[in-house]
C-alpha positions in Angstrom: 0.0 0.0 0.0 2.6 2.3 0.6 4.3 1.8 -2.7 0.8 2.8 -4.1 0.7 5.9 -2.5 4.3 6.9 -3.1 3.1 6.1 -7.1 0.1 8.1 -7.0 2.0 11.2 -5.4 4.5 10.6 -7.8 2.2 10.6 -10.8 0.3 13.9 -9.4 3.8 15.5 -9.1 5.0 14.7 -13.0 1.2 15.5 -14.4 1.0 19.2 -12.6 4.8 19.9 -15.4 2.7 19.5 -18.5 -0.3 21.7 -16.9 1.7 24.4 -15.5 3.0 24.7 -18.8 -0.4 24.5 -20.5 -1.6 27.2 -17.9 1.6 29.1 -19.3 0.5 28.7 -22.8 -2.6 30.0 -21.6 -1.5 33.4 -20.5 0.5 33.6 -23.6 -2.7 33.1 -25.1 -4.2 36.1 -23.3 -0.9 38.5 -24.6 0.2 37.7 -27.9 -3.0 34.9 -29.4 -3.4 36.2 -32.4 0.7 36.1 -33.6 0.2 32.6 -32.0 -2.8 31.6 -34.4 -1.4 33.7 -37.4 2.0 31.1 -36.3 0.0 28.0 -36.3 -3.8 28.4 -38.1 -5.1 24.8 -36.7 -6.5 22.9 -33.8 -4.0 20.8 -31.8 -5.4 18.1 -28.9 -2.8 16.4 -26.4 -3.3 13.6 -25.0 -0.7 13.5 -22.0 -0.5 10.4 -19.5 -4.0 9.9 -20.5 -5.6 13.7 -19.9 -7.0 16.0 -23.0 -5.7 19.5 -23.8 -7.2 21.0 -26.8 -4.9 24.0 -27.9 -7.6 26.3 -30.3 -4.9 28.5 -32.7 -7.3 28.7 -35.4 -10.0 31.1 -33.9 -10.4 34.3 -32.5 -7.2 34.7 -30.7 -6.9 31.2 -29.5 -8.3 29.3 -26.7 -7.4 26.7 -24.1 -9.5 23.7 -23.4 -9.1 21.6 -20.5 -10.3 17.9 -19.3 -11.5 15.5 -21.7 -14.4 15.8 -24.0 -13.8 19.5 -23.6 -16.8 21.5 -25.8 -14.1 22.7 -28.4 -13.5 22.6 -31.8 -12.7 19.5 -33.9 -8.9 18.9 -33.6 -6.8 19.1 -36.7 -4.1 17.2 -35.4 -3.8 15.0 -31.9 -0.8 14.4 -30.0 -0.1 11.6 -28.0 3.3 11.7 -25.6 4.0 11.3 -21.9 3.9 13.9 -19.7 7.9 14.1 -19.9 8.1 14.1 -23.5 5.6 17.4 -23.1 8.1 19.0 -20.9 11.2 18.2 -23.4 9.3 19.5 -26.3 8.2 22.6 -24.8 12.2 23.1 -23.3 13.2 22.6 -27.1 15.3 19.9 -25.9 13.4 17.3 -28.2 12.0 17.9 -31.5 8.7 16.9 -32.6 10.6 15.2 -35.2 12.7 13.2 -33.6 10.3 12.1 -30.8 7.7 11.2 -33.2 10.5 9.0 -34.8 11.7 7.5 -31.1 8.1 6.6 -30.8 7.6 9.1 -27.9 5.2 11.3 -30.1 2.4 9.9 -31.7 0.4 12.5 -34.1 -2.6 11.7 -36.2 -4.4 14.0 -38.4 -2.0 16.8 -39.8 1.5 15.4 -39.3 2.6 19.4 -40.6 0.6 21.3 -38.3 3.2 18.9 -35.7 6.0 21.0 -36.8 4.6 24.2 -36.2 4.0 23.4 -32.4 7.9 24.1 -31.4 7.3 28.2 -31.6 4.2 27.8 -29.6 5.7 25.5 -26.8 8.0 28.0 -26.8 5.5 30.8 -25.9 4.2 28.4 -22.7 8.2 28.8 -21.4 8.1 30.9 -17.9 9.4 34.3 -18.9 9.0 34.0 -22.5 9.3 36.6 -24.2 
């Protein structure tokens, strides 16, 4: 029992990297959206240890959509990755590329609009600029 809570702490500990950098991208969002959409002009859902974030940079001047089943727009493009992969490709320590290729990324829908993400990850950073 013991080694199951130590996992579950764990597991809330990792998930909260890839949120805090979604809530990141979400402030972005609120400064600078519409160079972000003009960037990327498509719908992107991650699917991160099993939770859905649907990144809207095809509207307005972009929305954030947490939780599963989320009332958004259809995605143009989903991407699949661990929670750790997430933080690596928003550090621009990993590319899209080559984690897709490792297996670490899986993308279906519009493998392109994959490509694009690296700029926008980059906006999610603390203290981007």
């Amino acid at each position: 029992h013991h080694y199951h809570y130590y996992y579950c702490s764990l597991r809330t500990h990792t998930m909260s990297a890839s949120k805090e950098l979604l809530k990141g991208l979400e402030q972005a969002l609120e400064k600078k959206g519409d160079e972000l959409v003009s960037k990327f002009k498509g719908v992107a859902l991650f699917k991160i240890d099993g939770e859905e974030f649907l990144l809207d940079l095809k509207n307005g001047s972009g929305k954030m959509y947490f939780g599963s089943g989320a009332s958004g727009p259809k995605p143009d493009v989903t991407l699949t990755m661990s929670d750790d992969t997430f933080v690596k490709l928003a550090a621009g320590k990993i590319q899209p590329q080559m984690a897709f290729i490792q297996g670490k990324l899986k993308i279906s829908g519009n493998i392109a609009l994959s490509m694009k993400l690296t700029p926008v990850l980059k906006a999610a950073q603390p203290g981007a600029k």
